[in-house]
C-alpha positions in Angstrom: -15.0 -11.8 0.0 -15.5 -15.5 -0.8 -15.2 -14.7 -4.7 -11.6 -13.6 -4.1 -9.1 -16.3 -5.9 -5.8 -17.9 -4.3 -3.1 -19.8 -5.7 -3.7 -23.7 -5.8 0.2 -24.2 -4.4 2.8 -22.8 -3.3 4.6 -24.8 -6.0 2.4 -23.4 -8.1 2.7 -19.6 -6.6 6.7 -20.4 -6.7 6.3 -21.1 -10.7 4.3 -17.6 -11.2 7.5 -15.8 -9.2 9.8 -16.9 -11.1 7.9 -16.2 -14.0 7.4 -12.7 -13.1 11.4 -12.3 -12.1 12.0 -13.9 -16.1 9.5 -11.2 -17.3 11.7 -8.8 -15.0 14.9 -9.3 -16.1 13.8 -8.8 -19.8 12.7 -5.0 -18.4 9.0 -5.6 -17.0 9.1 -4.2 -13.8 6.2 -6.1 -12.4 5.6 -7.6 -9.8 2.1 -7.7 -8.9 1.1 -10.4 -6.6 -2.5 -10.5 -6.6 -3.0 -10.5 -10.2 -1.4 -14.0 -10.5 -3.9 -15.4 -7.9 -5.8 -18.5 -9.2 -7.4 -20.9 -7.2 -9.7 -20.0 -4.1 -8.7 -23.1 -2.0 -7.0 -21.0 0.5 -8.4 -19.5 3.6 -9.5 -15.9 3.2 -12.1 -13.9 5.4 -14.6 -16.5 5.6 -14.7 -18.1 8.9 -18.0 -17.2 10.6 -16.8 -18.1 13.9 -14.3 -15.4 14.4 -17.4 -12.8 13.9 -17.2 -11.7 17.9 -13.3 -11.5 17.7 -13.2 -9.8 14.4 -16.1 -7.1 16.3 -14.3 -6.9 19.3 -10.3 -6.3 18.0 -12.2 -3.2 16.2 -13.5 -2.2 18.9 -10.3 -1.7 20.8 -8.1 -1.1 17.8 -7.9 2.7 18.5 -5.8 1.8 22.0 -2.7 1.4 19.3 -0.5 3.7 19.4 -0.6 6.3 15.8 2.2 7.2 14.2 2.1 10.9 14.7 2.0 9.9 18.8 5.3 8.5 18.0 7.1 11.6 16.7 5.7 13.1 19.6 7.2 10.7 22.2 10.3 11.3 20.7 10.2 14.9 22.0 9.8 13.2 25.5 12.8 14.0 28.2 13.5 10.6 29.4 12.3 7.3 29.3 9.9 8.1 32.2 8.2 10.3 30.4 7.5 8.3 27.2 5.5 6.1 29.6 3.8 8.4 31.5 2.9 9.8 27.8 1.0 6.7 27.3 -1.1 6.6 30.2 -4.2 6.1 28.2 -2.9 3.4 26.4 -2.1 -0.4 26.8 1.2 0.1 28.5 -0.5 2.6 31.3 -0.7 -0.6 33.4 2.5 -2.0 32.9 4.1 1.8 33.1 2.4 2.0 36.9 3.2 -1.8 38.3 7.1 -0.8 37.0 7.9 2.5 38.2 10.2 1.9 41.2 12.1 4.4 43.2 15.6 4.8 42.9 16.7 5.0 46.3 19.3 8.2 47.8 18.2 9.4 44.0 14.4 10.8 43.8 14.1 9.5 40.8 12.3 6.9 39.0 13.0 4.0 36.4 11.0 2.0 34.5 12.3 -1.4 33.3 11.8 -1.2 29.8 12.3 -5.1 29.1 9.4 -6.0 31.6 6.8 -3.6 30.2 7.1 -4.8 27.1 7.1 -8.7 28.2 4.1 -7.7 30.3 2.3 -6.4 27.5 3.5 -9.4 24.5 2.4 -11.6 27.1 -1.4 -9.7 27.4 -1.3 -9.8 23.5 -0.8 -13.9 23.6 -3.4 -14.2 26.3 -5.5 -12.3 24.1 -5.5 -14.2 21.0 -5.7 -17.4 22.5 -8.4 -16.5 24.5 -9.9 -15.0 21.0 -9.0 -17.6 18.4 -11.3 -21.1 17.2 -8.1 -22.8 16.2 -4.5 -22.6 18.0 -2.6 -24.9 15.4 -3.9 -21.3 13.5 -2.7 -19.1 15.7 0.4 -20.6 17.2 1.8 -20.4 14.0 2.4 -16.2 15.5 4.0 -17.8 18.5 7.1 -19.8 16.7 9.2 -17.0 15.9 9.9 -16.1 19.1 10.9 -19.8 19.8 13.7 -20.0 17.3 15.2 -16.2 18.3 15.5 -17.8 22.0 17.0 -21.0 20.1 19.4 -18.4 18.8 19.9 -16.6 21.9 20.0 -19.7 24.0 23.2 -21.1 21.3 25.2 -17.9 20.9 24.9 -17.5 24.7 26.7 -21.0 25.6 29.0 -20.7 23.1 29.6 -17.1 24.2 29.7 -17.7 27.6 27.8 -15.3 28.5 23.9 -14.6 30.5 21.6 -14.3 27.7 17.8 -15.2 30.1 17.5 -11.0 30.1 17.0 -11.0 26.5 14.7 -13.7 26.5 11.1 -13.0 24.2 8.0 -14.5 26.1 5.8 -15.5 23.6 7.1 -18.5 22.3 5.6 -22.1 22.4 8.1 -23.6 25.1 9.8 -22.0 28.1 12.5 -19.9 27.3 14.8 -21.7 29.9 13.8 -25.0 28.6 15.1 -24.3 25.3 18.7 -23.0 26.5 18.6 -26.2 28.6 18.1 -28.2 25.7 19.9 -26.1 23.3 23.2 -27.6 25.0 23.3 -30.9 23.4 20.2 -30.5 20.8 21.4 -34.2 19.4 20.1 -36.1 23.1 17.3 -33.7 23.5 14.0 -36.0 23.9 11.9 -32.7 24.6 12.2 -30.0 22.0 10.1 -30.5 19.1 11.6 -31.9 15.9 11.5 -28.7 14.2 13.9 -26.7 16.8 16.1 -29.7 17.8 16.8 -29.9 13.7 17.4 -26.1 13.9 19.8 -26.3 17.0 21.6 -29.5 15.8 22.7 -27.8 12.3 23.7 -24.2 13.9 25.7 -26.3 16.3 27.4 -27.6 13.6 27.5 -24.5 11.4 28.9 -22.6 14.4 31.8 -25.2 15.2 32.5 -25.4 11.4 32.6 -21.5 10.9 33.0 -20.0 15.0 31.0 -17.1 13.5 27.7 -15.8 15.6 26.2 -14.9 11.9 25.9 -18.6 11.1 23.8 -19.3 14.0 21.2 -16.4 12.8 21.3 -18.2 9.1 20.6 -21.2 10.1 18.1 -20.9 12.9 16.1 -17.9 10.7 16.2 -20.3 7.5 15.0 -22.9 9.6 12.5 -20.5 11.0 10.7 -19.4 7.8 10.8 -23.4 6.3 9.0 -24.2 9.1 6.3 -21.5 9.2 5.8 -21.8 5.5 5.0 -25.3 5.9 2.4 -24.8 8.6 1.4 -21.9 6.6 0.3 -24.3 3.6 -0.6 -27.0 6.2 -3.5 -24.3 7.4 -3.9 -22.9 3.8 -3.8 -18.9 5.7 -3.1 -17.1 2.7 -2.9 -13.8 4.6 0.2 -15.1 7.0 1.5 -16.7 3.9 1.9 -13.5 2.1 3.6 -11.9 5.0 6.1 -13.9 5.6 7.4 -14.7 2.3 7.3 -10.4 2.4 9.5 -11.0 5.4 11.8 -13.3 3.5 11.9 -10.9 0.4 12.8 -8.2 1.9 15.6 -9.8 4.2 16.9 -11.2 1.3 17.0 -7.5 -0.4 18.7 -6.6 2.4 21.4 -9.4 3.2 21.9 -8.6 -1.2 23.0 -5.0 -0.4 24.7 -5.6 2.5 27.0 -8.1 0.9 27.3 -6.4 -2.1 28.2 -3.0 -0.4 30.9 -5.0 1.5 32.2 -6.4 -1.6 31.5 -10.3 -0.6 31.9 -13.1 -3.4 29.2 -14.2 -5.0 29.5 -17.6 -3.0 28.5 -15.7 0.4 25.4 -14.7 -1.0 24.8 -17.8 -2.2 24.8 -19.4 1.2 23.4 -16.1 2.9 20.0 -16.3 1.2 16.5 -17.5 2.5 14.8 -20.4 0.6 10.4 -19.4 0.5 10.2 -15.7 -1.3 9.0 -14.6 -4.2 12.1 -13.5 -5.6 14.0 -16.1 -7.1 17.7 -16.6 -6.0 18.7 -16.5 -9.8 17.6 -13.3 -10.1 20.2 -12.3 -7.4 22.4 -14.1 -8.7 21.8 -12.3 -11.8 22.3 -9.1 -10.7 24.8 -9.6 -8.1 27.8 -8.4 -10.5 26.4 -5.0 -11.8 27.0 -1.8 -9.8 24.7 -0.4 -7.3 23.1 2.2 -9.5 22.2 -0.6 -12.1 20.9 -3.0 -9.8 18.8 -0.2 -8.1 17.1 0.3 -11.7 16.6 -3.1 -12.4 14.5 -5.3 -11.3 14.9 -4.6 -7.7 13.0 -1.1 -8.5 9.5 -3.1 -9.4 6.6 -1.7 -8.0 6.1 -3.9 -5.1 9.5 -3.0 -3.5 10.0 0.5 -5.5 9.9 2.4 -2.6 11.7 0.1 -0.1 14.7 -0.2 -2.3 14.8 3.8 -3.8 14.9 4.9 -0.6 16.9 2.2 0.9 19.8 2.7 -1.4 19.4 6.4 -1.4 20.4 6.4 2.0 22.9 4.0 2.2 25.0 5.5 -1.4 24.1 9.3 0.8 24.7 8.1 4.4 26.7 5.2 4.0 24.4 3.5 6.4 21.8 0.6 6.4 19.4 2.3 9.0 16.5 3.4 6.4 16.4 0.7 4.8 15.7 -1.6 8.0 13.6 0.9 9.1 11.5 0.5 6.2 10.3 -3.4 6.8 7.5 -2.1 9.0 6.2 -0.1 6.7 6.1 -3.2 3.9 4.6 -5.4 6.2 2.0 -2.8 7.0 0.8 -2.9 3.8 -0.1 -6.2 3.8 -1.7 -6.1 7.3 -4.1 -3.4 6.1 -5.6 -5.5 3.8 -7.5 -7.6 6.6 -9.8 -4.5 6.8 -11.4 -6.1 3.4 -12.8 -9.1 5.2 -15.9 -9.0 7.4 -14.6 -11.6 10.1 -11.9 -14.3 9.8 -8.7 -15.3 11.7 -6.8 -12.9 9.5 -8.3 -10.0 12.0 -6.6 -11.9 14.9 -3.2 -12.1 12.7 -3.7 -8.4 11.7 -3.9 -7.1 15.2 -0.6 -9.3 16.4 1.4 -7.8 13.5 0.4 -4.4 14.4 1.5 -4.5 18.3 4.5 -6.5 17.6 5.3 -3.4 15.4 4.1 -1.0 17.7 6.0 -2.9 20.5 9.2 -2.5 18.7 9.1 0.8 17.4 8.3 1.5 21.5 11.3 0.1 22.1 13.9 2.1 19.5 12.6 5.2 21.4 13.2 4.2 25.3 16.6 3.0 23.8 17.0 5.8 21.8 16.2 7.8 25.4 18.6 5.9 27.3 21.5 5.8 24.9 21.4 9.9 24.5 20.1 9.9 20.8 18.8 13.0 19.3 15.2 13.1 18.7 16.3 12.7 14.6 18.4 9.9 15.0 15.3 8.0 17.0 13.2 9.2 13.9 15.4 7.9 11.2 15.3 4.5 13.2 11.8 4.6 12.8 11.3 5.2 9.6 10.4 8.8 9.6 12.5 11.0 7.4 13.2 14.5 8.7 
C-alpha cells in the first residue's frame, strides 16, 4: 500500500474542498475524497513495527459485538439480561464482577456506567500496551479530556454532581480537570490546549449563561486541537475521520438550526472550523427550503445517504433521531478501510473506533431497557430502520 497518494497539506487538502464545494454549487455532486489525493507524505499502512499488533487485533476482532446481535439484545427483558446475553464477549467479565444483589428484592442490577468504564479502560490498556508511538495514539485519548472539561464547567456553573458522568479514558484525571476547570486563568497544571478551551467557555458562558456555548467552544477547541496533532503525526487515516466527524456535525447543527428557523448569524457562530465542507457553502444554502437544500449539494455522494435519510425522517417524524443515529454508520465507512493495509497504527485506530461505537450503541439499549422503550424505539436509536 506504499503506492497509495496523500495530500501534501491540509492547506492544500482545504483548497481541493473548496474546490469540489465550487464545482458543487454549479450542480456536480461530487465529492469524492480520494480521487483528489496527491502527495504520499502522509502515513498510511506502512509501519513494519505494528506487524504483531496488526496480527493480534485480527485475531480477537470477532469478540466485537455484530450488528444482527444487537437487534437481538433488543428483544432482551431487562438490562440483566442484555449482559448475561453477552457472556461470551468482552463485557462477560465486567457483567459478573457487577452483578450485585438487591437486597429484600431477589433481584439483580448491574451498573451500567461501571461496565462500560471497566471495559474503555481494558481498551486503553490495550492500545498502549500495543502501540510503538503514544504521541500516536494518545491523539484517541483527548476527546474524552475536553467532554470532562465540558462536564467539569457546566457542572460548577450548574451546581450540580457531574463525577458520575465522568469518561475514563482521557489523558488527565477526571477530578483534576474539574479542579482546575474552576479558575482555568491560575491553573499551572492543565495543558495549554484545555486551559485555552476552559478559559474561553468560561467566558462564552458568562457572556451568553447558555450550557450550548460551553459544548461550542470546548468541541471547536477539541477538533483544532486534534487536527493539529493529526498533521503533526501526518495519520492520514485519523485525519480523515475526524474532519468526517466535523462534516457531519456541521450537517447536522445546519438542519437543526434551519428547522428551528435561527438567523443566519447562529449558524455562523454554530459551525466547526477543519471539514471538508466549506462554511460558504452553508452559508449558501442556508436561505433555500428544506427540499432544495436536500437536493443540492448536501445530496453528493459521500453524504447521499446520511442526509436522504436524515431529512426524510425529520420532514416525516419531525425528529432528529435518524439522522444522529446515522454518524456511526459514516464513520464506519472510513474505519473499514484499514482492512487494505497489511500492518500499521491505523489497525490500532480501527479497533478503538469500532468499540467506542460498539460501547455506545451498548449503551442506547441498557438505557433504552431502563427507561421502558419499545424494542423499535431502541432500534431507530441505533440506526436500524424497522
Amino acid at each position: 500500500m506504499s503506492n497509495i497518494e496523500f495530500p501534501i497539506t491540509i492547506d492544500r487538502e482545504m483548497d481541493l474542498s473548496k474546490e469540489l464545494a465550487r464545482k458543487s454549487l454549479e450542480g456536480i455532486s461530487s465529492l469524492d475524497y480520494d480521487a483528489f489525493v496527491v502527495s504520499d507524505e502522509w502515513k498510511w499502512g506502512d509501519d513494519e513495527r505494528y506487524a504483531f499488533a496488526t496480527g493480534y487485533v485480527r485475531a480477537i476482532e470477532h469478540r466485537l459485538i455484530p450488528s444482527d446481535r444487537f437487534l437481538r439484545l433488543v428483544e432482551a427483558r431487562n438490562s440483566a439480561e442484555v449482559f448475561a446475553m453477552l457472556g461470551d464477549t468482552d463485557y462477560g467479565r465486567g457483567y459478573q464482577d457487577e452483578m450485585v444483589l438487591i437486597s429484600g428484592t431477589g433481584g439483580n442490577a448491574i451498573d451500567i456506567v461501571q461496565v462500560l468504564k471497566q471495559e474503555a479502560e481494558r481498551v486503553r490498556k490495550f492500545i498502549n500496551e500495543l502501540t510503538q508511538d503514544r504521541e500516536q495514539t494518545d491523539i484517541l485519548f483527548f476527546r474524552d479530556d475536553f467532554f470532562n472539561l465540558k462536564l467539569s464547567l457546566k457542572g460548577i456553573f450548574g451546581n450540580s454532581p457531574v463525577e458520575h458522568f465522568f469518561l475514563p479514558l482521557g489523558t488527565l484525571p477526571p477530578e483534576l480537570v474539574y479542579q482546575e476547570a474552576k479558575e482555568p486563568e491560575k491553573s499551572e497544571i492543565l495543558p495549554l490546549h484545555l486551559k485555552e478551551a476552559a478559559i474561553q467557555a468560561t467566558k462564552a458562558y458568562h457572556d451568553t449563561k447558555s450550557p450550548m456555548e460551553i459544548d461550542r467552544v470546548v468541541d471547536a477547541s477539541m477538533y483544532r486541537y486534534m487536527l493539529s496533532r493529526v498533521k503533526d503525526k501526518e495519520l492520514f487515516f485519523l485525519f480523515r475521520l475526524i474532519t468526517t466527524e466535523i462534516d457531519i456535525t456541521n450537517i447536522i447543527t445546519f438542519f437543526r438550526l434551519k428547522w428551528v428557523g435561527e438567523p443566519l448569524s447562529t449558524l455562523q457562530s454554530g459551525l466547526i472550523e477543519g471539514g471538508r465542507i466549506p462554511f460558504q457553502v452553508f452559508y449558501e444554502f442556508f436561505p433555500r427550503e428544506i427540499d432544495d437544500i436536500e437536493t443540492g449539494f448536501l445530496s453528493d455522494e459521500v453524504y447521499h445517504d446520511f442526509i436522504a435519510e436524515g431529512v426524510l425522517h425529520l420532514k416525516n417524524e419531525n425528529s432528529f433521531i435518524r439522522m444522529e443515529s446515522l454518524v456511526d454508520r459514516e464513520l464506519t465507512k472510513i474505519i473499514g478501510r484499514e482492512k487494505e493495509i497489511s500492518f500499521g497504527v491505523e489497525v490500532l485506530i480501527a479497533y478503538f473506533y469500532k468499540k467506542s461505537i460498539e460501547m455506545k450503541k451498548l449503551r442506547t439499549v441498557i438505557i433504552g431497557k431502563e427507561n421502558g422503550l419499545s424494542p423499535d424505539e431502541i432500534k431507530a436509536r441505533l440506526g436500524y430502520v424497522g
